[in-house]
C-alpha positions in Angstrom: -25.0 -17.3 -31.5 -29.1 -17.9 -30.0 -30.5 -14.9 -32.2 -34.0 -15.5 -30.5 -32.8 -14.6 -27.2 -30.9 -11.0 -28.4 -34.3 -8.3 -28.4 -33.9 -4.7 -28.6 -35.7 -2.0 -26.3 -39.2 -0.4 -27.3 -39.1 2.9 -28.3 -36.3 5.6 -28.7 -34.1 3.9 -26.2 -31.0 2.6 -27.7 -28.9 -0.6 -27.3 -25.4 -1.1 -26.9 -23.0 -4.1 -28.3 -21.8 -4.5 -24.3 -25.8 -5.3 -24.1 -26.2 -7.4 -27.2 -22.9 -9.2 -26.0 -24.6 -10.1 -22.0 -27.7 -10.7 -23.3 -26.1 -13.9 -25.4 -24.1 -14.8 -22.1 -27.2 -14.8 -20.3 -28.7 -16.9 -23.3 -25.8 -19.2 -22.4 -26.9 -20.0 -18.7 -26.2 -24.1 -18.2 -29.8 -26.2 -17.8 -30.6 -26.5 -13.9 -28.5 -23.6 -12.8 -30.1 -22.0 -9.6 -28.8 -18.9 -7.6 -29.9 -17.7 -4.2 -31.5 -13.5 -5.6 -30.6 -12.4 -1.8 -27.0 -13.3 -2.1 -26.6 -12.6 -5.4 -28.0 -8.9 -4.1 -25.5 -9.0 -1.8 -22.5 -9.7 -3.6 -23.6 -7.1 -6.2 -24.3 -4.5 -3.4 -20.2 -5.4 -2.1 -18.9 -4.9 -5.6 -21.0 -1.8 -6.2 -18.1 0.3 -6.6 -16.9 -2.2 -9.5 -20.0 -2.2 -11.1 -20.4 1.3 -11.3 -24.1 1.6 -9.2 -25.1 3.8 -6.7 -27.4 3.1 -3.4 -30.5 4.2 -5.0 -30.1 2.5 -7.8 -29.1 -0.8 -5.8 -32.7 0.2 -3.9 -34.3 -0.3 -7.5 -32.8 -3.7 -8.1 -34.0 -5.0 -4.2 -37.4 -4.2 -5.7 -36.9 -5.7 -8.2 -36.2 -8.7 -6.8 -39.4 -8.8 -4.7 -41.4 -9.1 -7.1 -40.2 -12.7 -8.4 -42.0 -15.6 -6.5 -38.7 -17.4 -5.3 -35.8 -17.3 -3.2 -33.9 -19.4 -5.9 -33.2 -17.8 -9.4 -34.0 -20.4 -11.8 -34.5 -20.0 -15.5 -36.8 -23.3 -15.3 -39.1 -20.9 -13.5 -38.6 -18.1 -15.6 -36.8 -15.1 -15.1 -38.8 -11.9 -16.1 -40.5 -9.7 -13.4 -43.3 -7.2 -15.0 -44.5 -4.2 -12.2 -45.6 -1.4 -13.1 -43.5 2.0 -12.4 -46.2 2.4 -10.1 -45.6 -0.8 -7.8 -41.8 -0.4 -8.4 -41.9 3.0 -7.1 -43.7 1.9 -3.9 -40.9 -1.5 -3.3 -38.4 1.3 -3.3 -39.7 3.9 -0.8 -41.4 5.8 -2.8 -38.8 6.8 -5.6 -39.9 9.6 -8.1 -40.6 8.3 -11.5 -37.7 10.0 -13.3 -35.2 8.9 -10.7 -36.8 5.2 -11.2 -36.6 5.7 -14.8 -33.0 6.5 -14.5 -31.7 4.4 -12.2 -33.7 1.2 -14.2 -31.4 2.4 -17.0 -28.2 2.6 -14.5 -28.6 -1.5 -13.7 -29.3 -2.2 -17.6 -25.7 -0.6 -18.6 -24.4 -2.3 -15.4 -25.6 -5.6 -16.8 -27.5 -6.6 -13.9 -30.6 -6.7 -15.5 -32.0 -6.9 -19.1 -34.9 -4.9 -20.9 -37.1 -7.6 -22.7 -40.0 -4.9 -24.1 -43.2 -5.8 -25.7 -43.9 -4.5 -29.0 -45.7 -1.8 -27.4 -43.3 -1.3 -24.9 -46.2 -2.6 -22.0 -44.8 -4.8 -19.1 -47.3 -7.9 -18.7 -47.4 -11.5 -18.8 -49.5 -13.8 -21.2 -50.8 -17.2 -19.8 -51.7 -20.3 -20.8 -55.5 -22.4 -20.4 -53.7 -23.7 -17.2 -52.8 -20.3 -16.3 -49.1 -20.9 -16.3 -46.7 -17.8 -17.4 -46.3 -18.8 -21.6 -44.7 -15.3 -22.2 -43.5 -12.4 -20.0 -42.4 -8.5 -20.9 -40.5 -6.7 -18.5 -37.1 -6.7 -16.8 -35.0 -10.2 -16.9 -33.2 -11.0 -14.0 -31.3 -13.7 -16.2 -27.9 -11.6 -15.8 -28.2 -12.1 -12.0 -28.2 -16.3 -12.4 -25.3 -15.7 -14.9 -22.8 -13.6 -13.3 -23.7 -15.3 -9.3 -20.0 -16.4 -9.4 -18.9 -13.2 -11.3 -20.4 -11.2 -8.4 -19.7 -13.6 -5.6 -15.6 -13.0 -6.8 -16.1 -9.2 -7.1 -17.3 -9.1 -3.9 -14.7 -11.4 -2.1 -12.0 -8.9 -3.7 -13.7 -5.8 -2.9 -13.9 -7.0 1.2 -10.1 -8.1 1.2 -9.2 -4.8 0.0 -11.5 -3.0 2.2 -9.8 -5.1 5.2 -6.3 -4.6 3.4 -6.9 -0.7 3.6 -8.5 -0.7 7.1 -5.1 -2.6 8.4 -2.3 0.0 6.5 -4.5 2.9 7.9 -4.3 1.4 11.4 -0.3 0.3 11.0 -0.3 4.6 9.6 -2.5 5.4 12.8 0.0 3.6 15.2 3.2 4.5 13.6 2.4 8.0 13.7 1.4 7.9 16.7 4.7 6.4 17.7 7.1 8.9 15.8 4.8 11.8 17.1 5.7 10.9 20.8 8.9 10.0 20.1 10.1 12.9 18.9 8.5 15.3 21.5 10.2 12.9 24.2 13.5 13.6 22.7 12.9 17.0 22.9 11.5 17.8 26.1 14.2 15.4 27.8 17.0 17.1 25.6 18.8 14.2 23.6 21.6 14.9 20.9 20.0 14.8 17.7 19.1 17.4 14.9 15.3 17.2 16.1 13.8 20.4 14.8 14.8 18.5 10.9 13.7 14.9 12.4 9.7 17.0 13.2 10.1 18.5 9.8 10.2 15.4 8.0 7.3 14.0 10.3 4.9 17.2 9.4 5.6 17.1 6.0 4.9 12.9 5.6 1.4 13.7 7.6 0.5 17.1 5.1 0.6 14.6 2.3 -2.2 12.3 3.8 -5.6 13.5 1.4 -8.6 14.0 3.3 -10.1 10.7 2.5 -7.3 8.5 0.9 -6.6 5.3 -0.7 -4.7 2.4 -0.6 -2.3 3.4 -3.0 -2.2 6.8 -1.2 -1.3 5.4 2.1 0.8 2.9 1.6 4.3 4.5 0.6 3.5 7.2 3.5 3.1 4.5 5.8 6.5 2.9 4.5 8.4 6.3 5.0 7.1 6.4 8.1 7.9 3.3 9.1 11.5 4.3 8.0 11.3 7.4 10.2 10.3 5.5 13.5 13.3 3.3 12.7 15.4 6.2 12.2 14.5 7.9 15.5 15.0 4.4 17.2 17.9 4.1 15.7 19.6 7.6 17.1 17.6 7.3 20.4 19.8 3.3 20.7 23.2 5.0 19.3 23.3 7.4 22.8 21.9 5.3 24.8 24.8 3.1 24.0 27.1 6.3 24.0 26.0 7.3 27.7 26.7 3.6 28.9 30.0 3.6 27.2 30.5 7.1 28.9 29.5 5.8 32.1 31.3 2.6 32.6 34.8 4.7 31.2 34.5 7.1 33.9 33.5 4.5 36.9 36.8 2.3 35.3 38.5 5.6 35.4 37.6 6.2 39.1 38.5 2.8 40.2 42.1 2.8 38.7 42.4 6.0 40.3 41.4 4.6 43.7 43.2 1.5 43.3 46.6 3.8 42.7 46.7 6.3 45.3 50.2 5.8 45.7 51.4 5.3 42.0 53.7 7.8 41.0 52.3 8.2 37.4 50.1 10.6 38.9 53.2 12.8 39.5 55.0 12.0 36.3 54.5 12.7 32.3 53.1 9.7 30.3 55.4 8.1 27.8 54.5 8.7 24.0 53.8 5.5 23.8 51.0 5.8 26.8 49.9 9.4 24.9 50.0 7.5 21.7 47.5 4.4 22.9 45.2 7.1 24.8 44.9 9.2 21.6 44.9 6.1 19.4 41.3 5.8 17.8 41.5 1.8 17.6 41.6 2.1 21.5 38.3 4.3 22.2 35.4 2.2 23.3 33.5 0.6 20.0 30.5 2.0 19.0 27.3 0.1 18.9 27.1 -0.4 15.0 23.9 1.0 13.4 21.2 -0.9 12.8 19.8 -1.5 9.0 17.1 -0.8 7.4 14.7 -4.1 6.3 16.0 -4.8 2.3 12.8 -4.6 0.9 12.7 -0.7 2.0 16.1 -0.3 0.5 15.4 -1.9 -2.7 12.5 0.2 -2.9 14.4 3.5 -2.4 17.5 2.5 -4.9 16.2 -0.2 -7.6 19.5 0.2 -9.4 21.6 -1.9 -7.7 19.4 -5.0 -8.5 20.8 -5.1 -11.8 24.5 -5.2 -10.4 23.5 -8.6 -7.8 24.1 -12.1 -8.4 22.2 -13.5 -12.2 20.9 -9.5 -12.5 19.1 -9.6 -9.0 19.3 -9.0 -5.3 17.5 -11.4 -2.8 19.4 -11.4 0.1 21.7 -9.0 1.5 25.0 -11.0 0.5 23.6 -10.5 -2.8 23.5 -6.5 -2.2 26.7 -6.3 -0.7 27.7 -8.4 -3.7 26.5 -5.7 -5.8 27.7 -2.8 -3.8 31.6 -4.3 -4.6 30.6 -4.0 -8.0 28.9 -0.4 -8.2 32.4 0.5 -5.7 34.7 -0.3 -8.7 32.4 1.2 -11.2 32.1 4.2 -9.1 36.0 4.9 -8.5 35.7 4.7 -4.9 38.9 3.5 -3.5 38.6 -0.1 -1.6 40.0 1.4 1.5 37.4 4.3 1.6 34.3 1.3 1.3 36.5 -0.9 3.9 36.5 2.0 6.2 32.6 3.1 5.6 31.7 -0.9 6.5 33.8 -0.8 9.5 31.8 2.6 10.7 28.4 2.1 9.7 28.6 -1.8 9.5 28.5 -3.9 5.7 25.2 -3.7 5.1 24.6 0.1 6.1 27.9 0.9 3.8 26.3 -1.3 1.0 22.9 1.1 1.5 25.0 4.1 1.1 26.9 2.4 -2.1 23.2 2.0 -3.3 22.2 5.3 -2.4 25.4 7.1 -4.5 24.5 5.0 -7.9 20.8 6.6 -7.8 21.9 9.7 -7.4 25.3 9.2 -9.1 24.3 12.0 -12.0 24.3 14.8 -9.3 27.6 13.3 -7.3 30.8 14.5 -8.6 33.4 12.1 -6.5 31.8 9.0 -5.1 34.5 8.1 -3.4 34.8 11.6 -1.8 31.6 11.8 -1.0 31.6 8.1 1.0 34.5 9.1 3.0 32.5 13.0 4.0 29.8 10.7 5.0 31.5 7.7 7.1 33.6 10.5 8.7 30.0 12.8 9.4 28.9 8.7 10.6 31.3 8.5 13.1 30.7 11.9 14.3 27.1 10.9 14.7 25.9 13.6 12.5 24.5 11.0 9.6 21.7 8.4 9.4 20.4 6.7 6.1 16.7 7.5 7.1 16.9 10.7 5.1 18.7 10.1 2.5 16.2 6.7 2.3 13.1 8.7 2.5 14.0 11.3 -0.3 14.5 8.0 -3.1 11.9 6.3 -2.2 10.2 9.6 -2.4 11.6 10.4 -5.8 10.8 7.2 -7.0 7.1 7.6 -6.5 7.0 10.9 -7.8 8.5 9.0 -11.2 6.1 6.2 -10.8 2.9 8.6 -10.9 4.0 11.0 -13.6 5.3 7.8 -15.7 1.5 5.9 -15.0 
């Protein structure tokens, strides 16, 4: 420990041990370290939010800083600047002197700078015969040359999360956008859908965007959003595929038709073996199967099932449907209600829904009963996971902010 180099402030003013402690770091700078003071300002002017500063006070330290000879901080040169409150206040635009006063004390606590008083609290500098500085009282700008690659880090983390947060707000921008326009297409134009519910969901994911937000703000509405788009894609595909399906039957239809203008079947009652393979559901055209949802979204929404994959974790989504086989059993839901669910909404949309039931498996009386109400609502077209998505992932980061 240098003791020479600790020094306490003149006056009433106290000291702290977070001062005591950076003025021994500073004591500690290595022999020939030098520091450009303009980027060093600038880094500490990018990380101002870590450090705790405001503008004006930022204002105080570019002052400061003008009032040292050099570009290059060097403690071979010395480090201590001595104006008067006078001179400072002019540097910074004219600052009153309680405002200077104050915002002096704002970079001390900061640890940008460092008081190094006089006995009678007086800023000056004593010189040699050669008039060379022997000994100077003022402000030390030996935290600066200390902390360059301190600030310099601050700063590089503070911009990539400034550019982080301009790119999810943009993504947020587009997407709702995108389900905005969507949904009013599918409305004006008419298509089957519960649309009224789909707009409600929109409204109430953009009511829950603060007035100036965050990252961690943003980010899970951007993800439910995200789900939504997929989810109105997802319905928009389904009857698109349902009107082609609906088309090409009734040209086929026409065309047997034509091609039998003389057939006698026309005339005659169909066998119950012809009624039987008309009415037969294996026999109706298949529907296009539903597209999933991206893994990392439903991991989000149900992280119980991780503990039910492969080694106590799910990677892939063999590794959920691994699990979901699992949770079935555990569950009591009969092999042939999960082998019909996978051939409705496809295996990993019927592993989803598996996931789904063990989160909410406290307020589910029959799993089983439950899978088979909502494969059969499925193949009706009345069901999509987006909802039922959206309201976990939802929950879970209502538990996550109550819990931090």
């Amino acid at each position: 420990m240098q003791v020479g180099n600790v020094t306490t402030p003149f006056g009433r003013r106290p000291i702290s041990l977070a001062q005591v402690k950076g003025q021994m770091r500073a004591a500690e700078i290595k022999p020939g370290k030098t520091a450009d003071k303009w980027k060093v300002f600038r880094d500490a002017c990018e990380a101002r939010a870590v450090l705790g500063v405001q503008d004006r006070a930022l204002a105080v330290l570019d002052a400061l800083l003008t009032f040292y000879p050099d570009n290059e901080l060097s403690e071979d040169r010395g480090l201590v600047v001595f104006p008067s409150n006078d001179q400072l206040s002019v540097r910074a635009h004219g600052i009153a002197g309680t405002t200077l006063r104050r915002h002096l004390a704002a970079l001390v606590d900061a640890g940008l700078i460092q008081r190094k008083d006089s006995a009678n609290g007086k800023r000056y500098a004593r010189k040699d015969e050669t008039g060379a500085i022997e000994e100077a009282y003022g402000f030390s700008l030996a935290p600066l040359l200390a902390r360059a690659e301190e600030l310099a880090h601050a700063a590089q983390r503070v911009a990539a999360e400034r550019k982080r947060f301009r790119i999810t707000r943009e993504a947020l921008s587009i997407c709702r956008r995108d389900v905005r326009k969507l949904i009013s297409a599918a409305m004006e134009e008419g298509a089957a859908g519960d649309w009224g519910r789909i707009e409600e969901l929109f409204l109430d994911l953009t009511g829950r965007i603060p007035r100036t937000p965050t990252i961690a703000d943003i980010q899970p509405i951007l993800e439910e959003m995200e789900m939504l788009r997929e989810e109105i894609i997802n319905r928009l595909e389904i009857q698109e595929d349902s009107e082609k399906t609906t088309s090409n039957a009734v040209q086929n239809e026409r065309h047997i038709q034509n091609s039998n203008t003389e057939s006698s079947n026309e005339l005659e009652p169909s066998s119950r073996i012809e009624q039987g393979a008309k009415s037969n559901p294996a026999m109706r055209p298949m529907r296009e199967p539903i597209k999933a949802f991206p893994l990392a979204m439903v991991l989000k929404a149900c992280p119980e099932i991780r503990d039910y994959g492969p080694n106590g974790a799910v990677e892939s989504w063999r590794d959920l449907m691994s699990a979901a086989v699992v949770v079935r059993s555990m569950l009591g839901v009969s092999p042939s209600a999960y082998q019909e669910a996978c051939e409705i909404l496809g295996a990993e949309n019927a592993a989803t829904v598996i996931a789904c039931i063990l989160e909410r498996a406290g307020q589910i009386n029959s799993a089983g009963g439950y899978l088979r109400d909502l494969t059969r609502k499925a193949e009706r077209g009345e069901f999509s996971l987006g909802p039922m998505l959206m309201a976990l992932m939802r929950t879970c980061s209502n538990q996550a902010r109550r819990a931090s």
